[in-house]
N, C-alpha and C positions, 0 to 999 in steps of 0.2 A: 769345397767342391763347386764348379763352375754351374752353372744351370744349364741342362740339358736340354734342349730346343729342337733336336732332332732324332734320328736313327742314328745319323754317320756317329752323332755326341754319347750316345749310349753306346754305339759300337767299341768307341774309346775306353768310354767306361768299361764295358765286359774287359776288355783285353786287359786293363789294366787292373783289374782284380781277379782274374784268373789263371792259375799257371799254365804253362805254353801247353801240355797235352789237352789241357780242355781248349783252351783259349783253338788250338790248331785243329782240334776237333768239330769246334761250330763255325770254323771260318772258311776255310781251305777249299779249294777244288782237288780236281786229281789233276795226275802229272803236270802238265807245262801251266793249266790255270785257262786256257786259251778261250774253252766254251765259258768258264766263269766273267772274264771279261769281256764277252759277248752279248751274255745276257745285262750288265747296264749299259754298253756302248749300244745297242737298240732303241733302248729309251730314248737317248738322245737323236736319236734318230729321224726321232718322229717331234714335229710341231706345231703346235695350236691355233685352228683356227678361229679366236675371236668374235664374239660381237659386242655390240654396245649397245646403251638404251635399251635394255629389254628388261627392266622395271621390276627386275630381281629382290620381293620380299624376304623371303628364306627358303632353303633348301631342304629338300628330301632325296635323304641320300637312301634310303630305303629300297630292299628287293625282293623278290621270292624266287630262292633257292630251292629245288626239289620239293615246289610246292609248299615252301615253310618261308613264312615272312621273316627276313635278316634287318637288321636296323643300317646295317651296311654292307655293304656289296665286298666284303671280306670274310675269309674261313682263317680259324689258326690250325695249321697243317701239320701233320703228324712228325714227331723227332722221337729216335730213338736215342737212350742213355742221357735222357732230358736233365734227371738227379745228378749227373755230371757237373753242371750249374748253378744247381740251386736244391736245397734240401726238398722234396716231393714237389719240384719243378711241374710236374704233368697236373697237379690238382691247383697251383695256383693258375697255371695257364687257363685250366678249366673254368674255374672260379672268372678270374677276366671277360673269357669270353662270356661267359652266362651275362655276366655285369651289361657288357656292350652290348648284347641285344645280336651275338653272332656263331655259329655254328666251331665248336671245337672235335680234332679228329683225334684219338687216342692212337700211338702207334702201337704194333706187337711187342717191338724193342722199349717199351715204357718201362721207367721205371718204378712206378704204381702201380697197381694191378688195374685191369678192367672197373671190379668192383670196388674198389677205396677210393678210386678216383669218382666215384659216382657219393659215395657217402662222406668225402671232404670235401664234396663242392655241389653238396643240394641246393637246386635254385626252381622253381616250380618251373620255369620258362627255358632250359638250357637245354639246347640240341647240342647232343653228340653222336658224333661219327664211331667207327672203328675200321681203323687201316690192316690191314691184314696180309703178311706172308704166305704163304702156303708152306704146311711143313710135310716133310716127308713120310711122316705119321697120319693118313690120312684123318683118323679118328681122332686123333691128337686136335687138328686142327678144327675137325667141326666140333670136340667141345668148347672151344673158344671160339667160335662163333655161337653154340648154343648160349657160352656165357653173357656174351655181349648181346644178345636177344634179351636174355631175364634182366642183364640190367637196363635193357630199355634204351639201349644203344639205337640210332634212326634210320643208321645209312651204313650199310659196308663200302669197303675203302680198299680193293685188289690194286697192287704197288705192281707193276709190271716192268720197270726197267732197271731188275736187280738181278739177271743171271746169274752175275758175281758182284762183285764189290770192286769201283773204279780204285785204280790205284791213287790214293791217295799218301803221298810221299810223305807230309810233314806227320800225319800221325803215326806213318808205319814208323819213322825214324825214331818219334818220341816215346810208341808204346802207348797210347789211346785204346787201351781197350778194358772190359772188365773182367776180374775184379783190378786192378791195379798191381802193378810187380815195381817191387821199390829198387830203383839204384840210386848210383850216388848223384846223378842228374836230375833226377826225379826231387832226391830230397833236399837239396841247394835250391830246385823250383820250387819249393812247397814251401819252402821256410820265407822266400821272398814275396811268398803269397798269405798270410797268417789271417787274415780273416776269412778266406776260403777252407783255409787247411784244418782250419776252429773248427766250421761248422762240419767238416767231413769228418773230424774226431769227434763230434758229440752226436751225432746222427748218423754216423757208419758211412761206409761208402757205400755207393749204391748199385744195386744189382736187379737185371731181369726181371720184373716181377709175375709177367703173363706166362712162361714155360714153369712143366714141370722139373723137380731137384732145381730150383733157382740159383745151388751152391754152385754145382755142376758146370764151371764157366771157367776160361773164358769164352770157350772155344763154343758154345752153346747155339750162336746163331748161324755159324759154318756148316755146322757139325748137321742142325737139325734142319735148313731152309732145303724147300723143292727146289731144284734149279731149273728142271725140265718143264716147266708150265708153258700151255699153251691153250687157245679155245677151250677146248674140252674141259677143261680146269673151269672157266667161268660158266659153263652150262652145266658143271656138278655145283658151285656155289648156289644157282639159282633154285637148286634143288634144296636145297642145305636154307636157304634166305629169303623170304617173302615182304621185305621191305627194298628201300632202293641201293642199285651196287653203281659204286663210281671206281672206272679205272684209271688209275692214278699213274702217269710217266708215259702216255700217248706221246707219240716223234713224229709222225708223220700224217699226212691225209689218208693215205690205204688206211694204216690203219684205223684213222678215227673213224671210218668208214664201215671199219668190218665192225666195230662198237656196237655202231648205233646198231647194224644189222644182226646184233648179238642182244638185242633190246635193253641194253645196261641205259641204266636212268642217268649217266654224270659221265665225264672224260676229263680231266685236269691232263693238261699240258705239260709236260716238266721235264727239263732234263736232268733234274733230279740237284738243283741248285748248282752245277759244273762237279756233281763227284763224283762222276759216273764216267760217262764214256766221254773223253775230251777231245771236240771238232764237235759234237751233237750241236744240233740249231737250236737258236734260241725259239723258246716257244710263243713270244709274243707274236715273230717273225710269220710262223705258223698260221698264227689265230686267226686272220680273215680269211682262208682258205678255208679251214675246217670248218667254221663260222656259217660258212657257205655249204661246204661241202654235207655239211650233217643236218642243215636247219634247225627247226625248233623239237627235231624228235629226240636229242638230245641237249643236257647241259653243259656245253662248252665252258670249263675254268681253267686256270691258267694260276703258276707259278714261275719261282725262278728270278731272282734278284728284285723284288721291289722290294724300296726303299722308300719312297716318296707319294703321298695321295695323288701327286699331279701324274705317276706312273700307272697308278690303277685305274684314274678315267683314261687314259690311252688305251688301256685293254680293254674298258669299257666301248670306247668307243669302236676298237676294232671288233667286237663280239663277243666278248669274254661275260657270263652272267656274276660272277665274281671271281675274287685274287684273293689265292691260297700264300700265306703270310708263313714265312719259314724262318729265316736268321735274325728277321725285325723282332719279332716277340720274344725271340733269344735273350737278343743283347738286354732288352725288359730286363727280362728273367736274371741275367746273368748279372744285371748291376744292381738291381733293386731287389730282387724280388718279384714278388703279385704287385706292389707299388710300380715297379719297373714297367710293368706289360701292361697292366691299365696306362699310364703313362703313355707308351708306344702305340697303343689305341688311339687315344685322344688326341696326341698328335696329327696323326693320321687322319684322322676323322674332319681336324681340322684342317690341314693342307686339303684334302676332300672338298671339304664346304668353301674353301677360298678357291679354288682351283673351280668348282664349276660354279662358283658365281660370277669370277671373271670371265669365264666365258662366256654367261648370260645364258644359262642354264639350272630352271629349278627344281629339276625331276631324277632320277636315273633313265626313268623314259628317254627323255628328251637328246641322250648322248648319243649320238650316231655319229657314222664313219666322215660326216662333215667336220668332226669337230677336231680332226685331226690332219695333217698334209706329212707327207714324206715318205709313204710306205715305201718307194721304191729302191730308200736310201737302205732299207734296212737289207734288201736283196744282196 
């Protein structure tokens, strides 16, 4: 096996060790793909502008997120059906991030529970998030928020740009969903995958672990999500949550607007990685508008295709307080393991510390919207 040196090389790697319903699962956009190549054609968008001489020791990539000191200006952002990948894929995630010194977000769709993710990845110092659906069971739903309170969860995480589910063509085609329904396509892929197919025979396949009857699937998350959520919905949370709430899949400036005036402490940007509604903007594109538009009364984060640290000081520099890390600690996950995603850290970490030494830069302070040219390319 080649030595992995990036994301794009672990990407490779995932696909190549996992059959096409997962593999089309963590990659894919919906329909035509259009917003998904939108959100890296931005990056490029934008280019750096330099300086020299400026007697750069070493760098601190360091920040305070929601009031909690991050060792880097990165969150790992919630995935549902994570054990799709990797056997209790959400605890080694966890595990990683606690390691790097950075905020991980449990999804509702995980497949660990709340609480085993918390007691397979004890770390004294690990923040964790919990992302959260609204289910149609109201009390359903705030016992799993009361859950995620006892285990000491830090920040709820309302997902707001899921009315439905974007269509996503390659996994309706291939049958991505849980528990698994075998045909003869299915098991010609599995047999061409045998170190994947191993560990799903010695560790089960995996299923739901935060709904009640977890058997009860696959239909489980159709069947039970609120689809009609609106305002009122986060000013019953706050009633329900006394820690801080970040709304997660913000599209526009009204809305990050009406956020902050909803006093929610965090806004991540997303179009939900291109799987959602395809033509949505890319949320970098967004980010110095809202940036602006919201000031310092909220936390402005941002998702949606980084791949690269030289990607995350652009957000940084356009106003983004950090980048929510989504298909990168995948492919981690999905090649190696918790090896894999520590891995995809460190990476990262370092294009980070190369990228703003070359620009002569030793702070996160220090990145402002100088440190970038081309925003109009991206319009």
């Amino acid at each position: 096996m080649k030595k992995l040196l990036s994301v794009e090389d672990y990407r490779k790697a995932a696909e190549a060790r996992l059959p096409k319903i997962a593999y089309d699962y963590l990659e894919r956009g919906a329909e035509d793909e259009i917003t998904y190549a939108m959100n890296r054609a931005a990056f490029r968008a934008l280019e750096f502008n330099p300086r020299t001489l400026r007697d750069i020791d070493k760098v601190d990539l360091s920040v305070r997120v929601l009031g909690q000191k991050s060792r880097l200006p990165l969150v790992i952002g919630p995935t549902g059906f994570a054990g799709l990948f990797w056997p209790d894929a959400d605890s080694a995630l966890a595990r990683a991030a606690a390691q790097a010194g950075i905020p991980f977000v449990l999804s509702t769709a995980s497949t660990t529970s709340i609480e085993e993710v918390v007691s397979r990845s004890a770390h004294a110092d690990a923040t964790r998030w919990f992302q959260l659906y609204i289910l149609n069971d109201r009390e359903a739903t705030a016992e799993m928020i009361r859950r995620a309170d006892a285990a000491n969860y830090g920040a709820l995480v309302l997902t707001v740009d899921t009315p439905c589910s974007g269509k996503r063509e390659a996994s309706l085609r291939h049958g991505s969903r849980l528990p698994l329904r075998l045909d003869t396509e299915k098991v010609v892929d599995f047999l061409c995958h045998p170190h994947w197919s191993w560990q799903i025979l010695r560790h089960g396949q995996p299923r739901l672990a935060n709904f009640p009857n977890p058997r009860k699937q696959p239909f489980v998350m159709e069947s039970h999500l609120k689809r009609e959520i609106g305002w009122s919905d986060v000013e019953w949370l706050r009633s329900q949550w006394n820690k801080p709430i970040i709304i997660k899949g913000i599209q526009s400036v009204e809305d990050a607007r009406i956020a902050a005036s909803a006093g929610v402490e965090g806004i991540v940007l997303s179009n939900h990685g291109g799987r959602q509604l395809d033509g949505s903007p890319s949320p970098i594109r967004l980010l110095p508008e809202v940036a602006a538009a919201v000031g310092d009364d909220v936390s402005v984060m941002v998702d949606s295709g980084f791949r690269r640290g030289s990607e995350v000081v652009k957000a940084l520099a356009l106003g983004a307080k950090a980048v929510w890390i989504g298909r990168a600690t995948l492919y981690g996950v999905a090649a190696l393991g918790e090896h894999g995603v520590l891995n995809i850290l460190s990476i990262l970490e370092d294009e980070l510390t190369r990228t703003m030494t070359l620009l002569g830069l030793s702070n996160i302070d220090q990145v402002g919207a100088d440190a970038v040219n081309g925003r109009e390319r991206m319009l």
